[in-house]
KOLBABA-546372 format. One record per residue: x, y, z of N, C-alpha, C in turn; residue number from 1; chain; residue in one letter. Coordinates in steps of 0.1 Angstrom, whole numbers, padded with zeros to 4 digits, always signed. Example, Ala and Ser with C-alpha at 12.3 -4.5 7.8 and 13.67 -1.06 7.14 Angstrom:
BEGIN
- npx, npy, npz, capx, capy, capz, cpx, cpy, cpz, lovo, guti, vexgu
- +0132, -0057, +0078, +0123, -0045, +0078, +0132, -0033, +0078, 1, A, a
- +0128, -0022, +0071, +0137, -0011, +0071, +0129, +0000, +0079, 2, A, s
***
This chain:
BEGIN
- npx, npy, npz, capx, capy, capz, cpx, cpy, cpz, lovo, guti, vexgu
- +0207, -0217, -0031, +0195, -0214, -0039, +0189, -0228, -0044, 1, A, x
- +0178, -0229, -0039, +0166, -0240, -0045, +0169, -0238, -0064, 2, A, x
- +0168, -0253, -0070, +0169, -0259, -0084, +0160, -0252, -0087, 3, A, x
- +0149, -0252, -0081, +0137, -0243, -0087, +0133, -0232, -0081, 4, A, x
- +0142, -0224, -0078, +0143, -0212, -0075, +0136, -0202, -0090, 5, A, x
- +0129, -0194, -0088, +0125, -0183, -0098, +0132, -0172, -0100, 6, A, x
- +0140, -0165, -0107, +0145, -0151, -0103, +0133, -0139, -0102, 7, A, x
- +0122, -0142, -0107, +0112, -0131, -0108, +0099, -0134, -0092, 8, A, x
- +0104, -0147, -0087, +0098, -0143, -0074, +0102, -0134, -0060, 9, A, x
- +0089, -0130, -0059, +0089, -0115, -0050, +0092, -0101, -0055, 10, A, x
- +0090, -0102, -0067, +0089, -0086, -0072, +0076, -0087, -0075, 11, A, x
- +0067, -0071, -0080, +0056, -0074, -0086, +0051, -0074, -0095, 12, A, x
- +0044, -0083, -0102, +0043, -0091, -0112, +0034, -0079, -0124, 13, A, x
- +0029, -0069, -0116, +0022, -0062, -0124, +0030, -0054, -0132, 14, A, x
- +0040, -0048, -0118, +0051, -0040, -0127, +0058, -0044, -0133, 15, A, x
- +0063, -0056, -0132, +0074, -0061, -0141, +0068, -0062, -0159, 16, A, x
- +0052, -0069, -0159, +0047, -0069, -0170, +0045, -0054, -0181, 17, A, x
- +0046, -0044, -0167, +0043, -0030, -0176, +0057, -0025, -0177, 18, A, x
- +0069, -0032, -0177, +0081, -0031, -0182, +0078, -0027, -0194, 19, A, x
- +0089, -0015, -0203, +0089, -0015, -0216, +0098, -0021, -0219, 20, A, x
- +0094, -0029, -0233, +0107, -0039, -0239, +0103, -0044, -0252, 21, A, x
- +0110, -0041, -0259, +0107, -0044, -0275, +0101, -0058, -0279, 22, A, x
- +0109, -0068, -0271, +0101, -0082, -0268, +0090, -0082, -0263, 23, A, x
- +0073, -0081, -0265, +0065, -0077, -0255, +0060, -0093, -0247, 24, A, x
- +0067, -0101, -0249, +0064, -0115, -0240, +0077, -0120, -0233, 25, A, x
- +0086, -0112, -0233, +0100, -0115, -0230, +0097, -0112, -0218, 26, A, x
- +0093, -0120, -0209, +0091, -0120, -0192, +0105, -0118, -0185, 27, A, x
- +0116, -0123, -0187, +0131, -0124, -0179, +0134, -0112, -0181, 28, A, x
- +0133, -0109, -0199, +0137, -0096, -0203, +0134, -0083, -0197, 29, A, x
- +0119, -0083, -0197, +0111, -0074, -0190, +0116, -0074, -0175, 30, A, x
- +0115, -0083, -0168, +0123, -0083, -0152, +0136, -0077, -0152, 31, A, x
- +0146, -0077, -0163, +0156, -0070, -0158, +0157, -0058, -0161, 32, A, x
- +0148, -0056, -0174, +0148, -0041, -0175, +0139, -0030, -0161, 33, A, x
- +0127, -0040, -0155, +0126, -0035, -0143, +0138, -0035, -0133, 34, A, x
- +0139, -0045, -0129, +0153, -0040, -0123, +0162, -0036, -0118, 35, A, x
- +0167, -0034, -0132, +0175, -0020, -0136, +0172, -0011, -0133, 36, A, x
- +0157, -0004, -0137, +0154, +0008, -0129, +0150, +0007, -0109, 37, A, x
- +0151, -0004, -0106, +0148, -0003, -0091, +0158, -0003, -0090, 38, A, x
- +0169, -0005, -0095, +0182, -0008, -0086, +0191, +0008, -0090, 39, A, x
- +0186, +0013, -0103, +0192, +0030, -0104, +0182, +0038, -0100, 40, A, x
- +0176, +0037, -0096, +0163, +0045, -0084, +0169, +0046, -0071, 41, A, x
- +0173, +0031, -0063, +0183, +0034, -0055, +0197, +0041, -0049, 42, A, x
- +0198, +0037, -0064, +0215, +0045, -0064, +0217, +0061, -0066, 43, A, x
- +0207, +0062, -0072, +0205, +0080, -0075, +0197, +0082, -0058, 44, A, x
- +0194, +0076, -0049, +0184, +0081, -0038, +0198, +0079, -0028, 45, A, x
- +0209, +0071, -0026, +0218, +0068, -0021, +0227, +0082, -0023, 46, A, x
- +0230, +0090, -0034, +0235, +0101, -0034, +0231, +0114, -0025, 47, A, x
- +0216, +0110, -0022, +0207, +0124, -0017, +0204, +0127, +0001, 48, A, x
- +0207, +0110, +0003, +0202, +0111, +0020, +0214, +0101, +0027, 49, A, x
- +0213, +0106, +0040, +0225, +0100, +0049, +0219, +0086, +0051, 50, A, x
- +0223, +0076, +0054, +0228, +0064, +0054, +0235, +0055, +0063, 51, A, x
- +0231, +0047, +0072, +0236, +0039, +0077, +0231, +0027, +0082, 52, A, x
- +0245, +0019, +0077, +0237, +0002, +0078, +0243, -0006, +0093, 53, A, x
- +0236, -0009, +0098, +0238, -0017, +0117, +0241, -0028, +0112, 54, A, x
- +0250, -0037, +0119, +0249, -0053, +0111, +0246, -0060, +0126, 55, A, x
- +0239, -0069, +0125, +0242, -0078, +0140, +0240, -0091, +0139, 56, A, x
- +0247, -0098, +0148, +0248, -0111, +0144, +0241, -0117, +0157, 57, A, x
- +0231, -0120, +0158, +0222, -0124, +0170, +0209, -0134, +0166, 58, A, x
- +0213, -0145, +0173, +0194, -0145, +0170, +0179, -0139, +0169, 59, A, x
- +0172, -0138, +0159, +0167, -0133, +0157, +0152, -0129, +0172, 60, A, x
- +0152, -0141, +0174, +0146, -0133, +0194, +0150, -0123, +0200, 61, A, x
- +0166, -0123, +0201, +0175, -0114, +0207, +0175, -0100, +0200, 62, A, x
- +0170, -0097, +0189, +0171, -0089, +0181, +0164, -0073, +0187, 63, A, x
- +0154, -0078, +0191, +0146, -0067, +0195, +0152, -0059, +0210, 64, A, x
- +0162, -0067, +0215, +0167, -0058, +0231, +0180, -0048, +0228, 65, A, x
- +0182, -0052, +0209, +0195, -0046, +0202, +0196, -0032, +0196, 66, A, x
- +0179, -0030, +0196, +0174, -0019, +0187, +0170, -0005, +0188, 67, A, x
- +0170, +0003, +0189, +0161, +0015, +0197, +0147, +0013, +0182, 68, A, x
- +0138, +0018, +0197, +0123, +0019, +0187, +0126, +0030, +0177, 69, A, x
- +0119, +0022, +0171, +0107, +0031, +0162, +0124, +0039, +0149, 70, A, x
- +0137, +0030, +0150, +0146, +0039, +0140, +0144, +0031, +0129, 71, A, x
- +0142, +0021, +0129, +0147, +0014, +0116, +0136, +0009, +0107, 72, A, x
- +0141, +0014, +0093, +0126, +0014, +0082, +0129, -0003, +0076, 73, A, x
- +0136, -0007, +0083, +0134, -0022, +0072, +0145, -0037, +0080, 74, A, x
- +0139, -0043, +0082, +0147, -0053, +0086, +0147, -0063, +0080, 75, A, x
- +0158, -0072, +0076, +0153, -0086, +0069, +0164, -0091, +0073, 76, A, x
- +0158, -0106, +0078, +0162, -0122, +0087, +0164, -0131, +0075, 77, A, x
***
């Protein structure tokens, strides 16, 4: 991780601000209490639907002859 790495970059900044939190300028604050609820949004949605994670270890070119169309909602390189 980069020295000046952000922890609040790539979330969105709108939502994090409309975080509730007693501190109303507490930006970090506010980011974790968002979060926290994305990350128990997940976990209660992880109880409800089936699930399965592919792993592959390929170059990312190669990736596409590994895949069947059109299954997978999310990929990240």
């Amino acid at each position: 991780m980069d020295d000046k790495a952000d922890p609040s970059d790539g979330w969105p900044v709108l939502d994090v601000q409309q975080a509730s939190s007693p501190a109303l300028r507490d930006w970090y604050g506010k980011l974790f209490i968002y979060l926290y609820g994305v990350f128990q949004r997940f976990l209660e949605r992880l109880k409800t639907i089936r699930i399965c994670f592919d792993l592959y270890h390929v170059d990312v070119n190669e990736l596409p002859q590994h895949l069947e169309f059109d299954k997978y909602s999310r990929i990240e390189v």
